[in-house]
N, C-alpha and C positions, 0 to 999 in steps of 0.2 A: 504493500500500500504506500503508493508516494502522501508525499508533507500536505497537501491540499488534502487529498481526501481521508489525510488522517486528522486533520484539524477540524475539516466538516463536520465528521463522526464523531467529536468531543465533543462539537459546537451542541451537535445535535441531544446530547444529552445531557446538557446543563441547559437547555431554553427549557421554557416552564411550557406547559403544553395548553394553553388559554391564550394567552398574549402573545407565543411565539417569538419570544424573544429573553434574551440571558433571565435567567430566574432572580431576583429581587427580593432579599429578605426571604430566602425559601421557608417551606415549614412542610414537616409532611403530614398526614390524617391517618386514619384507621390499617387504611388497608395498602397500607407504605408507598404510594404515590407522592408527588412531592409539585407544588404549586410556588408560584408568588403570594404572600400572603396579603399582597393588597387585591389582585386577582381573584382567591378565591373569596376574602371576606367580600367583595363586590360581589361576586354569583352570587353569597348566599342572601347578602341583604337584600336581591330580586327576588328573591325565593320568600323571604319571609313580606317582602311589599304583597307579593302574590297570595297570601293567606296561603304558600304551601310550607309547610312544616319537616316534609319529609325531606333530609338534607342528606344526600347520595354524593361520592367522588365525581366528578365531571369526565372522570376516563372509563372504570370498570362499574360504574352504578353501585356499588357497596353503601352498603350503609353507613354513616359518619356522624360521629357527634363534634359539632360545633366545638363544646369545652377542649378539645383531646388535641386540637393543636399542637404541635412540636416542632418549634424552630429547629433548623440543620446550621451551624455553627460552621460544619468540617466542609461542609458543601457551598456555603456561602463565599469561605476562602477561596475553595475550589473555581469556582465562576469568576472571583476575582484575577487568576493568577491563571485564567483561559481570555480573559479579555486582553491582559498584557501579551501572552504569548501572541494571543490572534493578532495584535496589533505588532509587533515586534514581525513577525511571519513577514506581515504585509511591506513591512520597509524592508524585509530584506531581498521580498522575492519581485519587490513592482521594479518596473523598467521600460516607463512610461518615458517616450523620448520629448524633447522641445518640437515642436512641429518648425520652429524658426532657425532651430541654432542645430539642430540633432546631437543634443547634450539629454543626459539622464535630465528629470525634473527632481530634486536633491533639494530645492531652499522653499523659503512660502514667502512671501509680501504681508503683512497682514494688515498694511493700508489700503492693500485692493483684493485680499482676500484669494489668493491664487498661487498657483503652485510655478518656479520658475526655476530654470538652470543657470549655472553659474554667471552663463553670458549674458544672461538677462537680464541680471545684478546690478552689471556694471552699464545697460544702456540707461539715458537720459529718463525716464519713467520711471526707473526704480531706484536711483540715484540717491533720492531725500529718503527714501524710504525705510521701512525698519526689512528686512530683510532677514531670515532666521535660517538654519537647517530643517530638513524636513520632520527632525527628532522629537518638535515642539508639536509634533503630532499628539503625544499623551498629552500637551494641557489642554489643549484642543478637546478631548477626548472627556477630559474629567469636565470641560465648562457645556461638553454635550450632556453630561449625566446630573448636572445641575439643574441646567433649564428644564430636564427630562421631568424631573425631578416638584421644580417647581409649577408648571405646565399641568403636573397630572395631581398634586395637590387642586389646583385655581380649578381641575375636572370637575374632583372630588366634592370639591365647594357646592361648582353649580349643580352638580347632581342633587347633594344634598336639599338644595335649593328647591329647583323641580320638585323632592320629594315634600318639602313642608309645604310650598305654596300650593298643591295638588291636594294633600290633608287639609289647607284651612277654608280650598275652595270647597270638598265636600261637607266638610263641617259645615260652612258658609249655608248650602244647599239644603242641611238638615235642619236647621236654622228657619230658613224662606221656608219648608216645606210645610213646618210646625205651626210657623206663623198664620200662614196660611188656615190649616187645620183649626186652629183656636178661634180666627174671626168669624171661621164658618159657625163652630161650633158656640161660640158667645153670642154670634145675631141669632142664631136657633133657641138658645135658653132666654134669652131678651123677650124674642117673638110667645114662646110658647108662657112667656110667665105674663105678655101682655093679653094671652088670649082666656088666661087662668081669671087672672084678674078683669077683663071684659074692660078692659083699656083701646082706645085706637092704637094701628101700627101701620099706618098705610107706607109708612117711608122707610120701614125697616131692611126691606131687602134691597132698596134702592143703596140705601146705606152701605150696607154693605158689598154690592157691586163694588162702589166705588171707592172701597176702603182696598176690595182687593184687586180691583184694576191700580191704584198709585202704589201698592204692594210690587204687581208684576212691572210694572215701569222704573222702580227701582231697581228691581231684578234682573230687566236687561242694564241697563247701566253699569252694575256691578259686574255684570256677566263680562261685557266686551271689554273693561278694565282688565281683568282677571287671565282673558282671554291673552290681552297684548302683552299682558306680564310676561306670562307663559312661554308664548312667543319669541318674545327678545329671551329669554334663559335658554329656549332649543337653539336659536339662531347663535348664540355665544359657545354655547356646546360645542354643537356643530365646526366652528372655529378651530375652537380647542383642541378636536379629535383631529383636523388638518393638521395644524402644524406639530403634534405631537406624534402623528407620523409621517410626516418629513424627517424630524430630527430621527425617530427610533430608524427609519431607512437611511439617512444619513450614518448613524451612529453602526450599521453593518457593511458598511461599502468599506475597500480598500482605500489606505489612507488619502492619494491622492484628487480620487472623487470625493471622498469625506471633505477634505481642504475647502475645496472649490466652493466658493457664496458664502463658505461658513459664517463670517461676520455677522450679515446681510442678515442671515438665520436666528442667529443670535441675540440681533438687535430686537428682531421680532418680537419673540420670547419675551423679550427682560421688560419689552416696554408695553408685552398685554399687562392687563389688571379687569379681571372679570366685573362688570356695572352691574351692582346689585338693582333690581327693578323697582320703581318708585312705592312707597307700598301702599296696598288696597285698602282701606278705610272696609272692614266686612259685617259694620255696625247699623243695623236695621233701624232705618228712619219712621217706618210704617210701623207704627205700634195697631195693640188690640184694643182698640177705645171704643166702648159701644158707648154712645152718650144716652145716658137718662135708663142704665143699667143700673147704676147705684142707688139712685131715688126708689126704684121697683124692690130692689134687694133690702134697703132699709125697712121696709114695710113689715121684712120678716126678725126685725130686730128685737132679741130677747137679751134680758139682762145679764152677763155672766159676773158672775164673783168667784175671787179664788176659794181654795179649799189651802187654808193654814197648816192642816193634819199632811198635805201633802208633800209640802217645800222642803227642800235640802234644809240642812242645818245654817247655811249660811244668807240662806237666802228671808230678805226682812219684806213680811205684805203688813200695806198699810190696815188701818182700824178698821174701812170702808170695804174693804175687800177689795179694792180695786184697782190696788198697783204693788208691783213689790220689784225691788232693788237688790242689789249684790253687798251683805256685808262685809263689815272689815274684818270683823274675825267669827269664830266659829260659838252659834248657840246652844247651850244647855238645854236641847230639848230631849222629849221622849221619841226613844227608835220604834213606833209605832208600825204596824204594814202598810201602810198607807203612804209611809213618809219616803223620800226620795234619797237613798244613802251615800251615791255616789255624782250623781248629774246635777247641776242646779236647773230642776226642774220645780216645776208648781203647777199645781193643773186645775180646771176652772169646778165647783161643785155643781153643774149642772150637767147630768145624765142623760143623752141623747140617744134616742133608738128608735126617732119616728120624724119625719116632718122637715120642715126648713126652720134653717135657724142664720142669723147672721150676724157679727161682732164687729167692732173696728178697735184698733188699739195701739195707740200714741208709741210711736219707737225712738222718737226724737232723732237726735242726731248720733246715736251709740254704733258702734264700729262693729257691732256682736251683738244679733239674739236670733231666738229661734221660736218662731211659729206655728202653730196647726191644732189636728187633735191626737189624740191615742186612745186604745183600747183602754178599757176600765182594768184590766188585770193584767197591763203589762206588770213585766218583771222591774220591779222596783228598787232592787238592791244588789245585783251584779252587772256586768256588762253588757249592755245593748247596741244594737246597730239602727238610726233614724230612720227607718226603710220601713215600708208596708208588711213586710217579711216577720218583722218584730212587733207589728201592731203601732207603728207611728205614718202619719202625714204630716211631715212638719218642711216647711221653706226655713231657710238660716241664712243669714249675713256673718261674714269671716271678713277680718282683715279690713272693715270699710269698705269695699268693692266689691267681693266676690259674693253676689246672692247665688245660693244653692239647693236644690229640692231634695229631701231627702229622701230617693230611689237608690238602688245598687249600684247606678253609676256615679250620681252624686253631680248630673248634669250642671254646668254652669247657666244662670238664666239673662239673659240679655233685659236688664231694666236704661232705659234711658234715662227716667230721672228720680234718683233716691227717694226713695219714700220716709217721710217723717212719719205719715199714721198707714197703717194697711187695715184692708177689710178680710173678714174672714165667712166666705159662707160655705153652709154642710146642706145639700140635701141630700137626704138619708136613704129615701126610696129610691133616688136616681144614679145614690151611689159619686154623686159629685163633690167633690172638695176643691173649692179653688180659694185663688187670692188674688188680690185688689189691692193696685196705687193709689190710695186715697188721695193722697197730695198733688196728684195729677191731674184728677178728676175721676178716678176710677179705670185706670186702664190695667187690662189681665196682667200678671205676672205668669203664674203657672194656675193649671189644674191637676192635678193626680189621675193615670188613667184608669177608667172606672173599670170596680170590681166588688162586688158583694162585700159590707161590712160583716163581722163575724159576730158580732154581741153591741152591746152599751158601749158609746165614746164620748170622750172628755175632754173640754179643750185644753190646748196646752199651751206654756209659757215659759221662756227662759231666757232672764238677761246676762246668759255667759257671766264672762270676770270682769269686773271693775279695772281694763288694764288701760291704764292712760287716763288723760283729760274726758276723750268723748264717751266713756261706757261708766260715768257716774249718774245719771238721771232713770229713773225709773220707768217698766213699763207699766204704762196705764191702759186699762179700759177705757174706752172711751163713753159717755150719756149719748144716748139716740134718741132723737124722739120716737113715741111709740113701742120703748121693747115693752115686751112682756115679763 
C-alpha cells in the first residue's frame, strides 16, 4: 500500500461517521461506536424535539443510553497527530509548479493570500509584501479550526434559537386558542344567566363576534411577526451551514488549494455575528371582558365569613370574620381537625353543595395569595398539592407577577392588569369555578375545567408570608349589595 492510500485508510477511521469529517471531542456509546460529541448530542436533541425517546446508535441501531457517554482521551490524541501527519504528507508530496516561472510553489503572500515560488518573491507585486515559507501552513490550519470552531458555536446559537422561538410560538397559539375558548364560553354563561333571569340580550352575540373577530386580527398580526422572525433565523442558518462548509472543504484539500483565498475566508468568519430577531411582544391584547357579567353575577352574592377553627396558627382573622393577615409570630392555639397545620390556609364557614354562589375579595396590592374553594375534608395536616386531584381550585399570585391556577401543570395565566379585588363564583350544578378582575371591570382570569364536585366545598383563603413591604395588608371580603 503506497503513503496516499495508506493515509486515506487512517483518515478514514478517525472521521466521525455523521459529519464526515476528523472526529471532535470523540466519545463512544453503548455498543462501542465512536461519534463527535457535538454531532451526536445534536441527533439526539432532534430526537427528543420529536417526542421520540427511543435513542439508538446512528450506525448499528442498538440501543443507547444518553447518560453512558464516554469520552476517548487516546483517540482524540490520535486525530490530532493524523491531522499533523496528513498535513506534513501534503508538503512533502505537493509539487505544484508556478505556471509563470516553473519553480515548485514553496512561499504564500498573505497580503494576497496565494501561494508563490521563489521568483515571485522577488517581482514588483510581492516586493512590500510579507512573504512566508509554505510551513506556515499549520497556523493557517489551526486559524481554520478556530473559525470552525466559532462558526458552529454562532450554529449552535441559532438553532437553539429556532428551537425557543418555535416553543413560544406554540405556547403563543395555546394561549389564542384558550382565549378564544373562554369568550365563547363566558358570552354563553352571560346569555344563559340573562335568559334564567328573563333579562334582555339582544347584543350579546353581536358582542361577542366582535370581541372575537379583534381576537383573530391580533392573531394575524402576531402570526406574520413571528413568521418573519423565523424566517430571518433559517435564512442566517442557512448562511452559516455555507461557509462552515467551505472552511471544513477547505480545511481537507492539500495544502496548496487550502492557501488559496484563505484570508478572504477568514475574514468572512471572524466578521459574521449571528442578529438575534427583534422580539415578538406574545402578550394578548384581547382580553375576556363580557360587560355587564359582573352586575348578573352579583345578584348571586352570599355572605362569606371565615371559619377561625380553620386558620394556620399564624395566621390573624379579624372580629368580623372578614379579613385575616399573616402574623409575626406563631399562636397558642388548639390543634383542632379542622385547623390548618402546615399551609397558611383559612377557609370560609359557608358549606356549599347546591346553587350559585359568588364572593369578591380585596387583595390589594400583596405580591402573594391564593384563591378559590376546596373540599370540606381535604387533608389538613400533611402535604398537599393545589390541584383538583387533592380536592383544591384555587388561582395564586407568586412573586408579584406570576398568576397561576392550581392544575398539575400549574399553567401561567396571562392577566393584563393586576387585580386589587377578584371575584369568585361557584356554580355547583354546572360544575363551574371561575374568577374575575374586578379592578378591571370584571374581565375572566381562569375557569377550572368542568368536572363533577365530589361532596361539600369551602371557600378558601390564603395570604402567603408577610415577605417585604407589599404582603403586609390583609385579605378582605368584600360587602355586596344583596348577598345573602
Amino acid at each position: 500500500m503506497d503513503l496516499a492510500a495508506l493515509m486515506g485508510a487512517i483518515v478514514e477511521e478517525v472521521n466521525c461517521p455523521i459529519c464526515m469529517t476528523f472526529l471532535r471531542k470523540p466519545v463512544s456509546i453503548d455498543c462501542g461506536h465512536t461519534f463527535c460529541h457535538s454531532c451526536l448530542s445534536g441527533l439526539w436533541d432532534v430526537l427528543r424535539q420529536s417526542q421520540n425517546c427511543s435513542y439508538t446508535c446512528p450506525l448499528c441501531r442498538a440501543p443507547v443510553k444518553p447518560r453512558n457517554l464516554r469520552p476517548t482521551w487516546q483517540l482524540a490524541n490520535i486525530v490530532d497527530k493524523v491531522r499533523l501527519l496528513g498535513l506534513c504528507t501534503e508538503m512533502g508530496l505537493q509539487a505544484d509548479m508556478c505556471v509563470l516561472h516553473k519553480e515548485q510553489l514553496k512561499m504564500f503572500c498573505k497580503e494576497d493570500g496565494v501561494m508563490a515560488c521563489k521568483v515571485c518573491c522577488q517581482c514588483p507585486e510581492h516586493e512590500a509584501h510579507s512573504v512566508v515559507p509554505i510551513d506556515v501552513a499549520w497556523e493557517y490550519k489551526w486559524k481554520l479550526h478556530e473559525a470552525l470552531e466559532y462558526l458552529r458555536k454562532e450554529q449552535e446559537e441559532a438553532w437553539k434559537l429556532q428551537v425557543s422561538e418555535k416553543e413560544r410560538a406554540a405556547n403563543w397559539k395555546i394561549q389564542v386558542e384558550t382565549r378564544k375558548h373562554n369568550i365563547i364560553k363566558e358570552y354563553k354563561k352571560y346569555q344563559q344567566l340573562l335568559k334564567e333571569e328573563e333579562l334582555p340580550g339582544q347584543q350579546v352575540e353581536a358582542e361577542a363576534a366582535a370581541a372575537l373577530a379583534s381576537l383573530e386580527q391580533e392573531e394575524e398580526v402576531t402570526k406574520s411577526k413571528l413568521e418573519l422572525s423565523h424566517e430571518k433565523l433559517i435564512q442566517q442558518s442557512q448562511v452559516l451551514w455555507r461557509m462552515i462548509a467551505e472552511l471544513e472543504e477547505r480545511s481537507q484539500k492539500p495544502v496548496h488549494w487550502m492557501l488559496q483565498g484563505i484570508q478572504d475566508a477568514l475574514n468572512r468568519s471572524k466578521s459574521w455575528s449571528l442578529q438575534r430577531p427583534d422580539p415578538v411582544s406574545l402578550e394578548l391584547k384581547t382580553d375576556c371582558h363580557v360587560r355587564g357579567l359582573r352586575e348578573i353575577l352579583k345578584s348571586y352574592a352570599v355572605d362569606v365569613r371565615l371559619d377561625p377553627d380553620t386558620a394556620y396558627s399564624r395566621l390573624i382573622v379579624s372580629k368580623d370574620r372578614r379579613s385575616v393577615r399573616y402574623g409575626d409570630t406563631q399562636q397558642n392555639l388548639p390543634d383542632n381537625p379542622e385547623r390548618f397545620y402546615r399551609y397558611n390556609i383559612v377557609l370560609g364557614s359557608r358549606c356549599i353543595s347546591t346553587g350559585r354562589h359568588y364572593w369578591e375579595v380585596e387583595v390589594g396590592n400583596r405580591s402573594e395569595w391564593g384563591l378559590g374553594v376546596c373540599e370540606e375534608n381535604v387533608d389538613r395536616k400533611e402535604v398537599v398539592y393545589l390541584s383538583p386531584h387533592y380536592g383544591f381550585w384555587v388561582i395564586r399570585l407568586r412573586k408579584g407577577t406570576e398568576y397561576r391556577a392550581g392544575t398539575d401543570d400549574y399553567p401561567l395565566l396571562p392577566v393584563l392588569v393586576p387585580p386589587h379585588q377578584v371575584g369568585v363564583f361557584l356554580d355547583y350544578e354546572a360544575h363551574d369555578i371561575s374568577f374575575y378582575n374586578v379592578t378591571d371591570g370584571g374581565s375572566h382570569i381562569f375557569t377550572f375545567p368542568h368536572s363533577p364536585f365530589p361532596g361539600h366545598l369551602l371557600p378558601y383563603f390564603s395570604p402567603c408570608y408577610s415577605i417585604g413591604t407589599n404582603n403586609t395588608s390583609p385579605l378582605t371580603i368584600c360587602s355586596l349589595d344583596g348577598e345573602d
